[in-house]
Residue, then its C-alpha position, 0 to 999 in steps of 0.5 A: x495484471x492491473x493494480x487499483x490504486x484506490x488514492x483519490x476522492x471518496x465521500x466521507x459520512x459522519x459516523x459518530x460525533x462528539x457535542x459540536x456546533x459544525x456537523x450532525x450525524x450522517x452529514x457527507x462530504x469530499x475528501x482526498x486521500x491520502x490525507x485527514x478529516x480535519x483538513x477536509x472540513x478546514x477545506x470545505x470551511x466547516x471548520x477554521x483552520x486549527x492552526x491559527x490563532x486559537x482556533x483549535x479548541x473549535x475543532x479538537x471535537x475532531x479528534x473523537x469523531x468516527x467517519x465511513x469513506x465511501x467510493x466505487x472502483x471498476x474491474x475488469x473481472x480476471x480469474x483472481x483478485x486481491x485487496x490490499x488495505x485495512x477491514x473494509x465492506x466491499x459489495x457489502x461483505x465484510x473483509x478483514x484486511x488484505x484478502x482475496x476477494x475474487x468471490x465477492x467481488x465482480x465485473x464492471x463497479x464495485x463498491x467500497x467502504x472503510x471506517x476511520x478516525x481523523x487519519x485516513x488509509x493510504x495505500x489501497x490497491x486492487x490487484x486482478x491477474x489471469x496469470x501472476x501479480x506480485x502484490x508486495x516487494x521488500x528488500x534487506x541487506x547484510x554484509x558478509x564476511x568475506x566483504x561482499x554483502x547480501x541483498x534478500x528480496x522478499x515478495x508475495x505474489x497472487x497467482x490464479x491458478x497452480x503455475x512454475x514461473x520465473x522470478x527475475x531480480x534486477x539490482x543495479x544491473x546484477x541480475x538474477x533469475x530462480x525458477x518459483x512454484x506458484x501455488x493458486x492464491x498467494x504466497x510469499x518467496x525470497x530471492x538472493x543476490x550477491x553484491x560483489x563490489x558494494x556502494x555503500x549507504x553513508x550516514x549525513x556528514x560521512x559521504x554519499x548516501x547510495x540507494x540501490x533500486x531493485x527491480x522484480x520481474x515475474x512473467x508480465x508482473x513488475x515491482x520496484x523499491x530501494x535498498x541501502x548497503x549501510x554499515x553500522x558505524x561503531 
């Protein structure tokens, strides 16, 4: 499995433009993201900084602007790929939002286009698998009645291909492992593991707040990210 993080440099083109001195349509420039335009072209000096004096009159021009990011990724060209993130053009198609692009995209470069405002997208992943990739995990808690709590993990996965598998759960060393059916493409599971001794999630000024890191293993596929045992103050 490879996951893409598409973080970086892209170009941006300008796209659609209100009346403004700085910049004409069709104008291109580099820009880190995550991030926004107007502190790319504050940056690359097209624009004062907004936050200075009374600097923002010039740049508020900004705000109704419309960009299109522009950058490559490589793949390797495995049996399944998935994209992650907003509508996109990859290779010139049109893809509405999180998909699978296993027909259109390909080996070797690829290319990728996003339409946008001031705010940028963050989070655009690529993943490609042979076998499994687990491409979001999220968790929740709840206490029980009889004091123990239950921590739910919630998971996609992209599978190349109908396969059985094992998910393994981690949390802080409770560790529990279900056999999943893993239809070709991708599904959604759910996972649970019992706290038997529970730290708990306090709020600021009524003790420590503990955070709890659950760990998801399927196959070569690993995935991470925290869960709080909280009890709702009355």
């Amino acid at each position: 499995m490879k996951e893409i993080v598409l973080d970086g440099l892209w170009n941006a083109e300008a796209r659609r433009l209100d009346d403004n001195p700085s910049m004409k349509k069709g104008d291109h420039f580099s820009i880190v993201i995550p991030g926004d335009v107007r502190r790319a072209l504050v940056n690359i000096g097209t624009i004062p900084d907004p936050d200075v004096g009374l600097n923002a009159a010039q740049s508020a021009w900004t705000e109704g602007a419309e960009w299109t990011l522009r950058r490559k990724f490589t793949l390797e060209g495995r049996k399944a790929i998935y994209y992650k993130g907003p509508a996109a053009m990859i290779n010139n198609t049109p893809v509405s939002g999180p998909s699978i692009i296993t027909a259109i995209a390909r080996r070797g470069d690829n290319s990728i286009e996003i339409e946008c405002g001031n705010d940028t997208p963050s989070g655009i992943r690529i993943y490609e698998t042979d076998e499994a990739a687990i491409i979001s995990l999220k968790a929740s808690s709840r206490e029980r009645e009889d004091g123990r709590w239950e921590v739910e993990a919630s998971f996609s996965v992209l599978s190349a291909g109908e396969r059985n598998a094992e998910a393994t759960a981690d949390l802080h060393g409770q560790v529990v492992t279900e056999g999943i059916t893993l239809p070709d493409g991708v599904s959604d599971h759910k996972l649970t593991i019992i706290v038997e001794h529970p730290e708990l999630w306090h709020p600021n000024g009524y003790g420590y707040p503990h955070l709890y890191q659950l760990s998801l293993r399927i196959g070569g596929a690993k995935a991470d990210c925290f869960v709080s045992l909280r009890k709702e103050r009355k």
